[in-house]
Backbone as CSV, one residue per row, in Angstrom:
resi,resn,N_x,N_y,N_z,CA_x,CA_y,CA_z,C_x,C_y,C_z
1,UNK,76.895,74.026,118.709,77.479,74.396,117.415,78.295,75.668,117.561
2,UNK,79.455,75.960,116.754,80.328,76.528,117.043,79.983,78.324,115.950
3,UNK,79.672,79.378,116.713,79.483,80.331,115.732,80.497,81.322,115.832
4,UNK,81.156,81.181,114.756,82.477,82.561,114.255,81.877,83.586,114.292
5,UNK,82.661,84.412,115.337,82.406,85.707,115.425,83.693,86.803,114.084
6,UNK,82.001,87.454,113.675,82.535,88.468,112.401,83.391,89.588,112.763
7,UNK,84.189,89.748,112.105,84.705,90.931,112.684,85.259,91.468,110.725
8,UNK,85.261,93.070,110.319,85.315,93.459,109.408,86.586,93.757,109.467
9,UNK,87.624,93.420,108.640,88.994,93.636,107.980,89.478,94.368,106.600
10,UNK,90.171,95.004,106.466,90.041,95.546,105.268,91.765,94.865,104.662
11,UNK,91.973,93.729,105.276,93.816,93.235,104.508,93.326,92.636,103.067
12,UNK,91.598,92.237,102.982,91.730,91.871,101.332,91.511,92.918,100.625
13,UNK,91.918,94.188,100.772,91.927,95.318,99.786,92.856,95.734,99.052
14,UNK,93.955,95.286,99.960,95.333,95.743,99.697,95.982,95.487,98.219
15,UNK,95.832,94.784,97.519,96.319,94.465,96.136,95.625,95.296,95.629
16,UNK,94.024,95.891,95.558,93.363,96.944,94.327,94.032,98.116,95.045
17,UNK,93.596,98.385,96.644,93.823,99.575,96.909,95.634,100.417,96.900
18,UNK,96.510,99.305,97.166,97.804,99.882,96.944,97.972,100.320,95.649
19,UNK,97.447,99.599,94.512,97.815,99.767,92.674,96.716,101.194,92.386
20,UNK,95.516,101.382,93.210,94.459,102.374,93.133,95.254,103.403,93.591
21,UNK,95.700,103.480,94.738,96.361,104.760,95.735,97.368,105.159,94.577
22,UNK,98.429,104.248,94.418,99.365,104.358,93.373,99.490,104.971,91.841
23,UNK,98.486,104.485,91.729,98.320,104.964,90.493,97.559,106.805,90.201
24,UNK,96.748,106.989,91.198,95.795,108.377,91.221,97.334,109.304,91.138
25,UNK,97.980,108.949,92.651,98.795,109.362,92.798,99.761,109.756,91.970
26,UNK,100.461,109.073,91.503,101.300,109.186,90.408,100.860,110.287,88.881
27,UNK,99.093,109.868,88.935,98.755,110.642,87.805,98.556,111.825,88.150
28,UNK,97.957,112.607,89.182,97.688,114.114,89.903,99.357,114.498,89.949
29,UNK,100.630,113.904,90.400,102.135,114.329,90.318,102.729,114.515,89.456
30,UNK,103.067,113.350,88.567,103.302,113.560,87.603,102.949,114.937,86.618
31,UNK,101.914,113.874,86.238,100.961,115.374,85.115,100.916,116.739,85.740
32,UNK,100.508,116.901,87.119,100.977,118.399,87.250,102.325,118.815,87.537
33,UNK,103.190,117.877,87.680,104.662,118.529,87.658,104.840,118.966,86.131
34,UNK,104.436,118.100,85.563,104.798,118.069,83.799,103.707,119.456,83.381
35,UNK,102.952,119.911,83.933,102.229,121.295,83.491,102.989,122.364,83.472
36,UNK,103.530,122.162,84.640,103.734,123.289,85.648,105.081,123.443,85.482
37,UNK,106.015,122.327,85.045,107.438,122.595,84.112,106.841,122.980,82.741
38,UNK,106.421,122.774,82.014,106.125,123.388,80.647,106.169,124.869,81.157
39,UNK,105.005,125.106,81.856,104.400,126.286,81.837,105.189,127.219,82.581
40,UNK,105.964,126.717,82.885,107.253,127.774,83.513,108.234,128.148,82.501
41,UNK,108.103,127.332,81.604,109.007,127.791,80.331,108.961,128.518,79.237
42,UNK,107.199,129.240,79.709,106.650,130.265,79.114,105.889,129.442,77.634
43,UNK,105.596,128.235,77.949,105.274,127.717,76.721,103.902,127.972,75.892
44,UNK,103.182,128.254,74.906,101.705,128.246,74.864,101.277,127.357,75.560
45,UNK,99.301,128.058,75.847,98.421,127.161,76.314,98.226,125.688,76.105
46,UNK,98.545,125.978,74.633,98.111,124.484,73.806,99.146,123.640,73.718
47,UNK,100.537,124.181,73.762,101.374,123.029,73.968,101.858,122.393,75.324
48,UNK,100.831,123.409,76.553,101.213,122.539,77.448,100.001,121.616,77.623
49,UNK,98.720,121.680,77.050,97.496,121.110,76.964,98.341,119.595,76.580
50,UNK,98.530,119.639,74.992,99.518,118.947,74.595,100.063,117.935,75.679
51,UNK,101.237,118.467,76.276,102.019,118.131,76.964,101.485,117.085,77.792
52,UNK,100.583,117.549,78.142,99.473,117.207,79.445,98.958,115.522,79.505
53,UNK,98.268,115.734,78.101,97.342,114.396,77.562,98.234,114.024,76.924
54,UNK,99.509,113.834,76.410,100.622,112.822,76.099,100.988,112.174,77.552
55,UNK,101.610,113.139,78.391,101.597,112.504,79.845,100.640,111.237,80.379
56,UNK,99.427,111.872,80.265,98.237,111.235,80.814,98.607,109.476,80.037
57,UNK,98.279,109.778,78.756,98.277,108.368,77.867,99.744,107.497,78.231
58,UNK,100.859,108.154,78.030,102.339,107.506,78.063,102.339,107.050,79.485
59,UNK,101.636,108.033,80.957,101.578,107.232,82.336,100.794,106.411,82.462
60,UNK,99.458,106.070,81.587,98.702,104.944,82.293,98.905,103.546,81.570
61,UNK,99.751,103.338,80.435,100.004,102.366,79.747,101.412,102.025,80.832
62,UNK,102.213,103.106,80.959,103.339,102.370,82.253,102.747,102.237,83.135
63,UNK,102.430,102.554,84.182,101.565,102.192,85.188,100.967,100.537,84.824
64,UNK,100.367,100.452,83.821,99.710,99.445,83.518,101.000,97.984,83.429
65,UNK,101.832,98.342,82.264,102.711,97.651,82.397,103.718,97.064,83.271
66,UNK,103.380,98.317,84.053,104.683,98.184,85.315,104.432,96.807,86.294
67,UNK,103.111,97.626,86.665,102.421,96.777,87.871,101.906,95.145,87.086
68,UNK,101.295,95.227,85.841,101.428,93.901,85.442,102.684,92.836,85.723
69,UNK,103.859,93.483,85.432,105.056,92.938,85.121,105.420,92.441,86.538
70,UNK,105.589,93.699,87.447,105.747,93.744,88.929,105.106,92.430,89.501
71,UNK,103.945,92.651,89.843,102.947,91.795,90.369,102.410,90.251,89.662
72,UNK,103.634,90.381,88.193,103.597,88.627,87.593,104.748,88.082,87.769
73,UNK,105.358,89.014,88.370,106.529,88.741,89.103,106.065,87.639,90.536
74,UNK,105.761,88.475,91.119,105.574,88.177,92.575,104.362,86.442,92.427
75,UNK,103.344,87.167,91.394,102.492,85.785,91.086,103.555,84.248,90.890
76,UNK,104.519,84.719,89.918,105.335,83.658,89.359,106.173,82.893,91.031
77,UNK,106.566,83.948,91.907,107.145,83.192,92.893,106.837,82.290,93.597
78,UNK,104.756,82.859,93.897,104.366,82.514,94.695,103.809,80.900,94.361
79,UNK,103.534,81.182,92.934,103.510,80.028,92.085,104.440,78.677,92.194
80,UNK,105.960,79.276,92.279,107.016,77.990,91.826,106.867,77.579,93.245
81,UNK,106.868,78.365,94.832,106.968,78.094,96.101,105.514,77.221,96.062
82,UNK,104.653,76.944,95.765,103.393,76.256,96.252,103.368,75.115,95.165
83,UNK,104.141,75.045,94.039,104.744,73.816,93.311,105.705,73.154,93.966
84,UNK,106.402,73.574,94.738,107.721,73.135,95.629,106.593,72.774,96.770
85,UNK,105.780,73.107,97.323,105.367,72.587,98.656,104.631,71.398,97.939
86,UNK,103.567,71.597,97.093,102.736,70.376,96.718,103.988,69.077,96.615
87,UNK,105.160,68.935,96.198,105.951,68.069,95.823,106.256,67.481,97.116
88,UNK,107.182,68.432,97.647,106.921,67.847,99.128,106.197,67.273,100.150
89,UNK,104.556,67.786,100.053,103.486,66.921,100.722,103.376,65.631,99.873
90,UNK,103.760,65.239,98.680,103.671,64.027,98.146,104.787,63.392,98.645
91,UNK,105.822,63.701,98.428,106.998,62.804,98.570,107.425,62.806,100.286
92,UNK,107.105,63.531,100.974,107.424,63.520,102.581,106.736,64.131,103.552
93,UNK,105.537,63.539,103.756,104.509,64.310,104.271,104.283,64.646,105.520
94,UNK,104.913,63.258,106.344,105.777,63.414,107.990,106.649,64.456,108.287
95,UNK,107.525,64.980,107.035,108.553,65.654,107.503,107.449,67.177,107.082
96,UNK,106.747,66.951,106.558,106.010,68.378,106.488,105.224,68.167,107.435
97,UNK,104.439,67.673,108.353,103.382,67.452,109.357,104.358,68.424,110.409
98,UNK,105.892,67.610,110.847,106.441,68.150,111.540,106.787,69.573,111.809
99,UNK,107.056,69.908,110.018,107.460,71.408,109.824,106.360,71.968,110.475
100,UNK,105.105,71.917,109.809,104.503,72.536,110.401,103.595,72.957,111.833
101,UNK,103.901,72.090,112.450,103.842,71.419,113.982,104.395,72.461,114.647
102,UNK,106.363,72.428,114.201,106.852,73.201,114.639,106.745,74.979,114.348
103,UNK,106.270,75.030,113.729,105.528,76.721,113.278,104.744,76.881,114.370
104,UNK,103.581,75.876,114.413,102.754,76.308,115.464,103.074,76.604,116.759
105,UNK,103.998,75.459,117.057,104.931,75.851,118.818,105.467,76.753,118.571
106,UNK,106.176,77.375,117.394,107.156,78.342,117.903,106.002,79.842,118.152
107,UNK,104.743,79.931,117.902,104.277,80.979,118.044,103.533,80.729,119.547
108,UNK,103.553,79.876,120.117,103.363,79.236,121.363,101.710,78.359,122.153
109,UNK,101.545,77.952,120.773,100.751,76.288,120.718,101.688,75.116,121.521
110,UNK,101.050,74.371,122.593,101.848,73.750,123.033,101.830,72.265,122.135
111,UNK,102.769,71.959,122.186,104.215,71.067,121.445,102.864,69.687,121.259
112,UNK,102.375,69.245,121.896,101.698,67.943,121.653,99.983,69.195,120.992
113,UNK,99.948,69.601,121.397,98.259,70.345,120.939,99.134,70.750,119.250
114,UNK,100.253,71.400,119.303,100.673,71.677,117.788,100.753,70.831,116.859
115,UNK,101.181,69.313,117.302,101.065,68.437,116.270,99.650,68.031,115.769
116,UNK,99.040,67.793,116.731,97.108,67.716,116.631,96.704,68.980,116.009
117,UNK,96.264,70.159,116.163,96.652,71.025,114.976,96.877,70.742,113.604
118,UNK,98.388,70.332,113.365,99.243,70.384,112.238,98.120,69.000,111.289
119,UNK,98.341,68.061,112.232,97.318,67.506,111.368,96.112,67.174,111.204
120,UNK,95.313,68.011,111.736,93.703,68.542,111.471,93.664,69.309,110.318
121,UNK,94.765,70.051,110.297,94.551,71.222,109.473,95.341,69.995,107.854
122,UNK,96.043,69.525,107.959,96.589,68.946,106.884,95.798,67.909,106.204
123,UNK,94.823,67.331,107.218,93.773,66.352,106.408,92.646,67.233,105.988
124,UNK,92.315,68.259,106.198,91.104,69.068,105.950,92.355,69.538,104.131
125,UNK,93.037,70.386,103.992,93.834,71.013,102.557,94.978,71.159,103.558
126,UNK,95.777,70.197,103.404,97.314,70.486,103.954,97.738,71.806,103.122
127,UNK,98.078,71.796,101.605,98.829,72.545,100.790,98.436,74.054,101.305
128,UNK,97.174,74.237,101.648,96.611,75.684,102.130,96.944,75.889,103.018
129,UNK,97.056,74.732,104.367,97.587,75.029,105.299,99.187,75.442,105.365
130,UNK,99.986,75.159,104.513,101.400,74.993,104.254,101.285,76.985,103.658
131,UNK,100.512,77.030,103.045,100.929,77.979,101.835,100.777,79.262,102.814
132,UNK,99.232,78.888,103.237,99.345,80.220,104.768,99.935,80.379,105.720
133,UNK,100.580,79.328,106.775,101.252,79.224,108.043,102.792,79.385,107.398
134,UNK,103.407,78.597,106.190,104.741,78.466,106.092,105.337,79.526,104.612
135,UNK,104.335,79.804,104.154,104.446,80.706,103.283,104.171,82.068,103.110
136,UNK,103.377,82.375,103.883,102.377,83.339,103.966,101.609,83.639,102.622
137,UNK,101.146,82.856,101.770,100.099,83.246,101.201,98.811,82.711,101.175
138,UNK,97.781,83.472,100.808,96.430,83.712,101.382,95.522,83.913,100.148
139,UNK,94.361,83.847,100.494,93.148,83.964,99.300,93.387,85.707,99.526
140,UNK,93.466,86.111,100.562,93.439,87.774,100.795,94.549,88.837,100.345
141,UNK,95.730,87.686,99.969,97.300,88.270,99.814,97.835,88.115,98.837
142,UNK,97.171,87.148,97.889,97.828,86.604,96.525,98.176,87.971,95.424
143,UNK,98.770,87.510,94.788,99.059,88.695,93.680,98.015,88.377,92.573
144,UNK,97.432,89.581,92.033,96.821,89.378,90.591,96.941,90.516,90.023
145,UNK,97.517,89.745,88.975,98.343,91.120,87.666,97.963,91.889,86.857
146,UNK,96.360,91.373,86.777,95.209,91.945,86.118,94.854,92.716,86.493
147,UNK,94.699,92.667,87.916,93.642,93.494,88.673,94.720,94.688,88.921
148,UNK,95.876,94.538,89.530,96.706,95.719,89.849,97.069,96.442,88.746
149,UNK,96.791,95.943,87.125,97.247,96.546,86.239,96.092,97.449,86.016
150,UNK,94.852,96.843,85.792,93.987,97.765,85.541,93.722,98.821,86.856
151,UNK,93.653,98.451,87.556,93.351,99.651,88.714,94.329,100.870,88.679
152,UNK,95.513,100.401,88.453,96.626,101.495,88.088,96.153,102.551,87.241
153,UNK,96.209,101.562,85.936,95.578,102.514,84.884,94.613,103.614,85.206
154,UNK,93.589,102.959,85.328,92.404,103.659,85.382,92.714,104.541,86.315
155,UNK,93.153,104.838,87.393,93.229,105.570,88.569,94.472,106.427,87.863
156,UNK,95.204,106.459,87.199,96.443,107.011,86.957,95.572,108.246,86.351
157,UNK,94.879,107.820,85.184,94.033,108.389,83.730,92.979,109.055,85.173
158,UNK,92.564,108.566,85.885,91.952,110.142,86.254,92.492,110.605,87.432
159,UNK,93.221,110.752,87.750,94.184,111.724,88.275,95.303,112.666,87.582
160,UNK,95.350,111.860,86.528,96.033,112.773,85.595,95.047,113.313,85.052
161,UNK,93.876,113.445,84.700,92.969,114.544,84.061,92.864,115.243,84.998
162,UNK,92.905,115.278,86.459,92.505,116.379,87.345,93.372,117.567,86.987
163,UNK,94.182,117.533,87.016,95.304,119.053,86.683,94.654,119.150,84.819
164,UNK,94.273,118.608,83.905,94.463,118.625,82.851,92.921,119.655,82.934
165,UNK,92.351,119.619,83.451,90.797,119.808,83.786,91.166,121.219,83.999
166,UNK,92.098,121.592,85.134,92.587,122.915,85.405,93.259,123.696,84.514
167,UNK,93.889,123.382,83.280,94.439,124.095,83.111,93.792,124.368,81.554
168,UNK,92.645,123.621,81.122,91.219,124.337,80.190,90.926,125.332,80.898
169,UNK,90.422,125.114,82.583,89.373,126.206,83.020,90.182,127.370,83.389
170,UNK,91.771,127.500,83.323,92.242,128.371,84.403,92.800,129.363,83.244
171,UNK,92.713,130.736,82.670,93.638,131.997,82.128,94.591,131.589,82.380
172,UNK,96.193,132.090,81.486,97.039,131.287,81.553,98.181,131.994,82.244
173,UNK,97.837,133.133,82.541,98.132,134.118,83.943,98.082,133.498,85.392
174,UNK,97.397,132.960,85.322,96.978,132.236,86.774,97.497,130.392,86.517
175,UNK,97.864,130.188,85.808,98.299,128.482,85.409,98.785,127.628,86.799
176,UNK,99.954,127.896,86.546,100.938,128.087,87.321,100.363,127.405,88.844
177,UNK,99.872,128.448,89.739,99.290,128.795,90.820,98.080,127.639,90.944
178,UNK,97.319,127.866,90.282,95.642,127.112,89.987,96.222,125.948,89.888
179,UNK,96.994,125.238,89.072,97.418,124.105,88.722,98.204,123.345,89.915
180,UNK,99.021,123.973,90.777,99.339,123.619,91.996,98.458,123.458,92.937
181,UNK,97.578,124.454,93.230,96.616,124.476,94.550,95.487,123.491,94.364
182,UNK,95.175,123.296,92.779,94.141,122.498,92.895,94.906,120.644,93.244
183,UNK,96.138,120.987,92.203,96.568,119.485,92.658,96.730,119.006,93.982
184,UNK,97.395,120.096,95.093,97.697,119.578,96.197,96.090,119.898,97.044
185,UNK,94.976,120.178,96.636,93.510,119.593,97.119,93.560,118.217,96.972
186,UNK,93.870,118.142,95.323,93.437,116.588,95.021,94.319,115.145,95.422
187,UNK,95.483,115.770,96.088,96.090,114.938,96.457,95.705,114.717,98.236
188,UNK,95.885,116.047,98.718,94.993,115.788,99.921,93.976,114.868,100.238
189,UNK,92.669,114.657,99.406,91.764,114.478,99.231,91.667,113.013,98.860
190,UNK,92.957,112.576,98.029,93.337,111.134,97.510,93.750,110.090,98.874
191,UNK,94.560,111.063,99.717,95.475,110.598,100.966,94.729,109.961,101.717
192,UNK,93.320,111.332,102.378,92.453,111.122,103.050,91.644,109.382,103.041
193,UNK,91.103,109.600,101.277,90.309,108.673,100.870,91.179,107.204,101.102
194,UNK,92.388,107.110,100.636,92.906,105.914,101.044,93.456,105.152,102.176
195,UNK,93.608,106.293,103.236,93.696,106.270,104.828,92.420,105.662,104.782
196,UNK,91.475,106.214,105.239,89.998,106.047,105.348,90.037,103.946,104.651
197,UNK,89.606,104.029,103.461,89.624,102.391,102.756,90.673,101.874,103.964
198,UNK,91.679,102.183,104.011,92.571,100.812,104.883,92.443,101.112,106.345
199,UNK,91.220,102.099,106.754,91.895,102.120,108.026,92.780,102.511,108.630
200,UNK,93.651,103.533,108.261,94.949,104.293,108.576,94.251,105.186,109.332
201,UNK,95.260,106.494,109.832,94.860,107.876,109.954,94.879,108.601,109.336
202,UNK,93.689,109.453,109.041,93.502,109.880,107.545,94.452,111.634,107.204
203,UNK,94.518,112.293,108.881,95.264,113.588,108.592,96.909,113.323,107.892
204,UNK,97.253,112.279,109.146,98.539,111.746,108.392,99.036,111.362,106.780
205,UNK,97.695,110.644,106.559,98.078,109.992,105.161,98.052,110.992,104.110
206,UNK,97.511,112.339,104.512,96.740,113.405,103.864,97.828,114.531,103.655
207,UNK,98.714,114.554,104.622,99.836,115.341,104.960,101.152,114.456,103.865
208,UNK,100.992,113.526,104.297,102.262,112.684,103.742,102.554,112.798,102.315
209,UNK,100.822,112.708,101.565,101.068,112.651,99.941,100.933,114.197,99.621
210,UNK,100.525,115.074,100.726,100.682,116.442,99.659,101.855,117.240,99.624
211,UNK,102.909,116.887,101.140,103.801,117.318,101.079,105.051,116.731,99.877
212,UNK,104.873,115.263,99.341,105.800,115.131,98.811,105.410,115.053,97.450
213,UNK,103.765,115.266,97.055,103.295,115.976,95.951,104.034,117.291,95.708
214,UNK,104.147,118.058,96.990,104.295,119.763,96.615,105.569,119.661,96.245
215,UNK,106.520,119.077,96.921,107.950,118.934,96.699,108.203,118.635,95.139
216,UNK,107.395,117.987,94.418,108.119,117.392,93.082,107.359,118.270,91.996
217,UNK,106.329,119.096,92.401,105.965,120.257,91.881,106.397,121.321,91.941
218,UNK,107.412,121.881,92.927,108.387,122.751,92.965,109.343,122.556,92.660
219,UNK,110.030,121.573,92.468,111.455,121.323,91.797,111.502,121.582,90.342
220,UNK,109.697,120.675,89.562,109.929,120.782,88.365,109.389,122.053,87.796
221,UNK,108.462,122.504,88.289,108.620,124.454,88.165,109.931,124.999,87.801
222,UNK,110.877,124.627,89.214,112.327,125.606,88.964,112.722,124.763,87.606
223,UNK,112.535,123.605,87.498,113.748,122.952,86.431,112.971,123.887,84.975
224,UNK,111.376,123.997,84.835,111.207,124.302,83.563,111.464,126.023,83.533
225,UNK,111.015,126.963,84.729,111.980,128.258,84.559,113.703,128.542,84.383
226,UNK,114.207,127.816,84.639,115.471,127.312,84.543,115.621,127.437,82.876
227,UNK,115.033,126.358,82.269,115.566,126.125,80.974,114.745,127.495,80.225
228,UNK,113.753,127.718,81.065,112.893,128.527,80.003,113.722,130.028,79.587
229,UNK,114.011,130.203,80.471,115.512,131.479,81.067,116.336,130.936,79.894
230,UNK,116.912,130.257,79.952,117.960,129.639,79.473,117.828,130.003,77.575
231,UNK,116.759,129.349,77.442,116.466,129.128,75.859,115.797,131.243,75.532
């Protein structure tokens, strides 16, 4: 008897964890760019508090929407392409045996073992076999619009409270400063964690999101001293 050896993968994560990464992300940047421009413009405590938790609410309903929309996108394609294959295994099922025959040789199954193959695998769920080898989709790869919407959300909404958290606890002398250093912890810390889930390298991934965290937190600093000067 034949026993499959286990081996642990983390490629069925990728739909929560990209919309999860995405979304924290976006909410720790955002919202503290949007502090940290207010608060350069010399604004009160409370209207950048304000500022803050409008952010928070207005990013996790986009986020939500986005990635719904996005990812019923991608559902809808994957959808009409596996309606187009089912049609085809009805109406020409030789000429699909072949197609997929030839998939297998070209990755270098030899030419008579590929057709034996092609149709082992086609009398067991041809359409699955079609949808994974000639399509690439997978029980592990599919899109779901639900799931990437809510994970967004939710991950957006608390990453955007992390700076919002800071700038209750922080004198408003120190805003500014506190509100940056803690974000680019928490983005550090986000990088790490999602390296880590997929298996990446975690200094890299850690470096990558705080440097271009810090970048869009210094621009919008200058843009809100800028106007704050200004007005």
């Amino acid at each position: 008897m034949f026993v499959p050896h286990r081996e642990r993968h983390r490629t069925d994560r990728i739909g929560w964890l990209r919309a999860a990464v995405l979304g924290a992300n976006d909410g720790i940047v955002s919202t503290a760019s949007l502090v940290v421009g207010v608060a350069a413009a010399h604004s009160p405590a409370s209207d950048i508090l304000i500022a803050g938790v409008a952010g928070l609410v207005a990013g996790a309903m986009s986020m939500a929407a986005g990635e719904y929309v996005s990812v019923s996108s991608q559902s809808d394609t994957e959808s009409a392409d596996l309606d187009r294959e089912r049609k085809e295994l009805a109406t020409d099922g030789e000429a699909e045996h072949h197609e997929l025959a030839a998939i297998y040789a070209s990755r270098g199954v030899e030419p008579s073992l590929a057709r034996q193959v092609a149709e082992q695998l086609m009398a067991h769920d041809a359409l699955a076999a079609h949808a994974r080898d000639e399509l690439g989709v997978s029980d592990m790869t599919t899109a779901r619009p639900v799931q990437a919407a809510m994970a967004s959300a939710a991950t957006f909404a608390i990453g955007a409270a992390l700076p919002l958290v800071t700038v209750v606890a922080t004198p408003p002398s120190a805003l500014i400063p506190a509100v940056i250093a803690t974000s680019i912890l928490f983005l550090a810390l986000l990088g790490g964690f999602g390296a880590h889930a997929g298996g990446a390298p975690v200094i890299k991934a850690a470096l990558r999101v705080t440097f271009w965290g810090a970048l869009a937190m210094g621009l919008t600093a200058g843009v809100g001293a800028l106007f704050g000067a200004a007005i």
